[in-house]
C-alpha positions in Angstrom: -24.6 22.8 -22.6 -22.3 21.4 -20.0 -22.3 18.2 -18.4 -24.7 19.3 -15.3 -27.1 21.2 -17.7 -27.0 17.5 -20.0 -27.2 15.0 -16.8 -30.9 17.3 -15.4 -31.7 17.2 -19.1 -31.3 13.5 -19.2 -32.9 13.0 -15.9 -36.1 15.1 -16.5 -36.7 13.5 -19.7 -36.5 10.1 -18.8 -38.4 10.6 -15.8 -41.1 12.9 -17.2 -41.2 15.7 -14.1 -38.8 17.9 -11.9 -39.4 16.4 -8.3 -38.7 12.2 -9.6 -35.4 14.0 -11.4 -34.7 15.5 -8.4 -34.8 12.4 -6.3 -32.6 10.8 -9.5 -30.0 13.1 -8.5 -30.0 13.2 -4.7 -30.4 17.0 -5.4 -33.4 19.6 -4.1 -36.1 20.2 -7.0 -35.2 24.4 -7.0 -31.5 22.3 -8.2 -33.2 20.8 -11.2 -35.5 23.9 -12.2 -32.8 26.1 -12.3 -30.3 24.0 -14.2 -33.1 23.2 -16.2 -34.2 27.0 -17.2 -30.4 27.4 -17.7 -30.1 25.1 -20.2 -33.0 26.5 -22.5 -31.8 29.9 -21.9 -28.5 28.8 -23.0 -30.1 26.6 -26.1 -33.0 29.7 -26.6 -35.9 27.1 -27.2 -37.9 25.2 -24.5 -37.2 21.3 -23.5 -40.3 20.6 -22.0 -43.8 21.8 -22.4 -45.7 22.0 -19.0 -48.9 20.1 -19.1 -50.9 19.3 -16.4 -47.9 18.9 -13.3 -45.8 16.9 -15.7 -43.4 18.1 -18.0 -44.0 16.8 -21.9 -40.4 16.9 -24.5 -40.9 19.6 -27.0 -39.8 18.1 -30.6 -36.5 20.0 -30.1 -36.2 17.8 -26.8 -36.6 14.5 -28.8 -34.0 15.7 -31.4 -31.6 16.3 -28.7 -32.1 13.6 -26.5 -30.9 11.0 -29.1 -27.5 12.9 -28.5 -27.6 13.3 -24.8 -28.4 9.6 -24.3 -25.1 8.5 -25.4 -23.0 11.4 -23.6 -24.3 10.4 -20.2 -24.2 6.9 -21.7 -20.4 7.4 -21.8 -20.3 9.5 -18.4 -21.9 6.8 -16.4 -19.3 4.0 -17.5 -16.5 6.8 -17.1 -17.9 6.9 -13.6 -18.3 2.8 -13.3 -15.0 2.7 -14.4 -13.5 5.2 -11.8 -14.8 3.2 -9.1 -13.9 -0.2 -10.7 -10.5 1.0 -10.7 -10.6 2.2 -6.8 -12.4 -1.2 -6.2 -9.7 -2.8 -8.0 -11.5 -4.5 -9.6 -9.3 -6.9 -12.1 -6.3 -4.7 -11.0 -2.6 -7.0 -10.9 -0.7 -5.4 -8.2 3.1 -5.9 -8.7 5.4 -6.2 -5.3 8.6 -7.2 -4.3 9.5 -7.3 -0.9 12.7 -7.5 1.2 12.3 -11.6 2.7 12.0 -10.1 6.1 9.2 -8.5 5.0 7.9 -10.8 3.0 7.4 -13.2 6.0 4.8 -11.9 8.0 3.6 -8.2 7.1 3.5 -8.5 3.4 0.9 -11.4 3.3 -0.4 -10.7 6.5 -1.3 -7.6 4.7 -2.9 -9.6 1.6 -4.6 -11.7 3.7 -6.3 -8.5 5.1 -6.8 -6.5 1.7 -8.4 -9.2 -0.1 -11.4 -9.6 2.5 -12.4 -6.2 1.1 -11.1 -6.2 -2.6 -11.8 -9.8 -3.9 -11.4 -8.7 -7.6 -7.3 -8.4 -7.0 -5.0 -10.1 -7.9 -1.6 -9.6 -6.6 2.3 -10.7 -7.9 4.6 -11.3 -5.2 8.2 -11.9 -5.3 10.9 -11.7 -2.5 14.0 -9.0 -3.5 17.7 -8.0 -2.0 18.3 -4.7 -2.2 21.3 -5.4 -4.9 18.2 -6.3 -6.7 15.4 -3.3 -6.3 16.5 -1.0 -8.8 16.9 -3.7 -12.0 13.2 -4.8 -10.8 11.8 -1.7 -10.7 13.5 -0.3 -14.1 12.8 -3.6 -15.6 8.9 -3.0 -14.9 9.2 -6.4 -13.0 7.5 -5.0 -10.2 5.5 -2.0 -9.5 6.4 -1.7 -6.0 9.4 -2.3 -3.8 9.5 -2.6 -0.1 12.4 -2.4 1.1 14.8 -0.1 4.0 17.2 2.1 2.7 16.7 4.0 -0.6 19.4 3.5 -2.9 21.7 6.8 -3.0 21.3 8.8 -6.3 18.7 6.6 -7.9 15.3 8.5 -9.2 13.1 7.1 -7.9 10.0 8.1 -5.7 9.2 6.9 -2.3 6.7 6.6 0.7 7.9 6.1 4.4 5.6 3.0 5.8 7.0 3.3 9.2 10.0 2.2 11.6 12.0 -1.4 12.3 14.4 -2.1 14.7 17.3 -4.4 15.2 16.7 -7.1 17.8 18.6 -10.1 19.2 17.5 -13.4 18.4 18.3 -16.3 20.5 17.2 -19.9 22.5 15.9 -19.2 26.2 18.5 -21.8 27.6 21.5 -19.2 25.7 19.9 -16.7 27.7 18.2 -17.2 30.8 16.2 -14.1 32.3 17.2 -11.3 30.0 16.0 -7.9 30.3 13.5 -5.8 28.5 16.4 -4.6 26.4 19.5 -5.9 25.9 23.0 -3.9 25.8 24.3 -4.6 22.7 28.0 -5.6 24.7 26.0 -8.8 25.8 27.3 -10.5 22.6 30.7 -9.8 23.4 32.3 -13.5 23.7 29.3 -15.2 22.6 29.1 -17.5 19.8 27.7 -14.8 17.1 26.1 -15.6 13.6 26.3 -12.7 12.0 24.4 -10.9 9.3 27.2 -8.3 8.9 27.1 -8.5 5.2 23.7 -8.1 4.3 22.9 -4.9 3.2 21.6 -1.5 5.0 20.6 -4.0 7.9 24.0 -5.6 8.3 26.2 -1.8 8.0 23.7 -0.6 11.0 24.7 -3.4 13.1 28.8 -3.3 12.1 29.0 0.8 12.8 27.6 0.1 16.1 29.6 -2.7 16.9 33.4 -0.7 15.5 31.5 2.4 17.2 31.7 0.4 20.8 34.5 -1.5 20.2 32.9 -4.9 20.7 34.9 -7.6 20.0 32.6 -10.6 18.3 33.3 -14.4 18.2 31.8 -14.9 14.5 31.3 -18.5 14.3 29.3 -18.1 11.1 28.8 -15.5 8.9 25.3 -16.3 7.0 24.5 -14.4 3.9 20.1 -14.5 4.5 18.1 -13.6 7.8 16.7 -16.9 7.0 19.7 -19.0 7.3 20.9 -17.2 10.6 17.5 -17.9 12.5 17.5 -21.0 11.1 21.2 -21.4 12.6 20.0 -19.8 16.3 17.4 -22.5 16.1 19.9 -25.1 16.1 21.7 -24.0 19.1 24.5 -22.1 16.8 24.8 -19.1 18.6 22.9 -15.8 19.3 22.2 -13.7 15.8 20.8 -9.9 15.7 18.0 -9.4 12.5 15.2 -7.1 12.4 12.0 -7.5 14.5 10.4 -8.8 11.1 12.5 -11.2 10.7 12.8 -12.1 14.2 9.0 -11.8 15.1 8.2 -14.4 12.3 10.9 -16.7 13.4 10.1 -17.1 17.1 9.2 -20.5 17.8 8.8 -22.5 21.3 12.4 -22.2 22.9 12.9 -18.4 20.9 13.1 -15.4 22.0 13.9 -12.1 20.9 15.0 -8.7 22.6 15.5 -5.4 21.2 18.7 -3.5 22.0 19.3 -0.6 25.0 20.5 1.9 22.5 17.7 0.9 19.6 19.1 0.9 16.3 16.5 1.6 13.8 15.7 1.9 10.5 12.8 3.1 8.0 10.8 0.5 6.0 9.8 2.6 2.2 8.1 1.7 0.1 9.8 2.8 -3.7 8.5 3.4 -7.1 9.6 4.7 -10.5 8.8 8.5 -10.8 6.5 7.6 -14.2 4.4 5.1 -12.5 3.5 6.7 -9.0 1.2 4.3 -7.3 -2.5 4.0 -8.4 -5.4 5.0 -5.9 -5.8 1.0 -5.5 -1.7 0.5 -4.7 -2.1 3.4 -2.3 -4.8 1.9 -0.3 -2.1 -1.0 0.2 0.7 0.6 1.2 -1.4 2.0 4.2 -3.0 -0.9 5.0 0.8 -2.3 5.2 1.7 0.9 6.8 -0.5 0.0 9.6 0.4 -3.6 9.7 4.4 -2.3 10.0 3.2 -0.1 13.0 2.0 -3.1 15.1 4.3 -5.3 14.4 6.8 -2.6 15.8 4.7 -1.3 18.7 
């Protein structure tokens, strides 16, 4: 007997005739009574005696059932369990995210996910990219959000979508800017630049030597947090990503991406023996979809 032959076994039994097994099963009654015939062909002794529209356990029946019971016993908590686990039920999901990330689409995205999956829980931590691959071999995290990949390293990816870089600056720096903004408009403005800071900050320096653009650096600030916080205060005009930027906008902000749009890929990255589960999956698209709007 296979598993179909024992679950129309199971259901007939308990229910005593074809058509309430049927109804058991979400399956036509010709289903059940073939299965069923099946099976005792397979077995070569009747299950059931037919008596009066309703079918009666033969003593061979009783003998087996006691065996059945606890196979589809152990089939229905294998199937609770495989929707526990895609219900996430108790599930701890692990993720580190690049700051400019983790300030407006990462728990925006929580936020979200929880309404429909109340039983996780989730471990957040902020990472720089110096940082992803010791969190990742370290089983600190599961999953790292982050832009580039790191060249060479084995590890497995998902594209979530697209970022841009933007300038960041106060209205009054500004006044009546365009749409988008050539990147020469920071040519003898105070700058605070971000050229140091990983995959971000060598986009925004190759464009820059690629147009020779000559920058007044008034402060070079090693975060995306420090250098909005520094436009903020009247420092000077700063370029970050629209994450970063979209976050930080407050009364007197404003941001605008560049003429020639220098882009980049968000990914999210993972060890190749710990893929993410059907639960973690479900995230990252719910974050994919949360990256699209944010960038339009």
């Amino acid at each position: 007997m296979n598993l179909r032959h024992i679950e129309v076994f199971h259901a007939v039994y308990v229910n005593g005739s074809v058509s309430a097994a049927a109804r058991m099963l979400n399956v036509s009654q010709p289903s059940v009574s073939k299965v069923l015939r099946h099976a005792e062909s397979l077995l070569g002794f009747p299950l059931f005696h037919r008596t009066s529209g309703r079918l009666v356990p033969t003593e061979d029946a009783h003998t087996l059932f006691a065996e059945v019971a606890e196979i589809q016993d152990r089939v229905y908590g294998l199937r609770e369990a495989s929707r526990n686990l895609k219900r996430g039920s108790g599930a701890l999901l692990k993720i580190s995210a690049l700051p400019s990330i983790a300030l407006d689409a990462l728990p925006g995205t929580v936020a979200q996910f929880l309404r429909t999956h109340r039983d996780v829980k989730f471990d957040l931590q902020t990472i720089h990219h110096e940082d992803l691959l010791r969190k990742l071999y370290e089983r600190e995290t599961d999953l790292a959000i982050a832009y580039a990949v790191p060249p060479g390293s084995a590890l497995g990816h998902r594209r979530l979508g697209a970022g841009e870089l933007v300038v960041l600056y106060r209205e009054t720096d500004m006044p009546g800017a365009p749409e988008r903004v050539d990147i020469g408009v920071l040519e003898g403005r105070p700058l605070v630049t971000l050229a140091a800071s990983g995959p971000i900050g060598h986009l925004f320096t190759a464009e820059v030597q690629a147009r020779a653009i000559a920058l007044d650096e008034v402060v070079s600030a090693r975060t995306f947090h420090i250098a909005t916080a520094l436009v903020r205060q009247g420092v000077g005009l700063t370029v970050v990503d629209n994450f970063t930027a979209r976050a930080s906008l407050t009364p007197g902000l404003s941001m605008r991406p560049l003429a020639n749009p220098l882009r980049f890929d968000v990914n999210a990255m993972y060890l190749h023996d710990r893929p993410p589960t059907a639960l973690a999956t479900d995230f990252l698209k719910a974050l994919a979809r949360k990256i699209e709007a944010i960038s339009g």
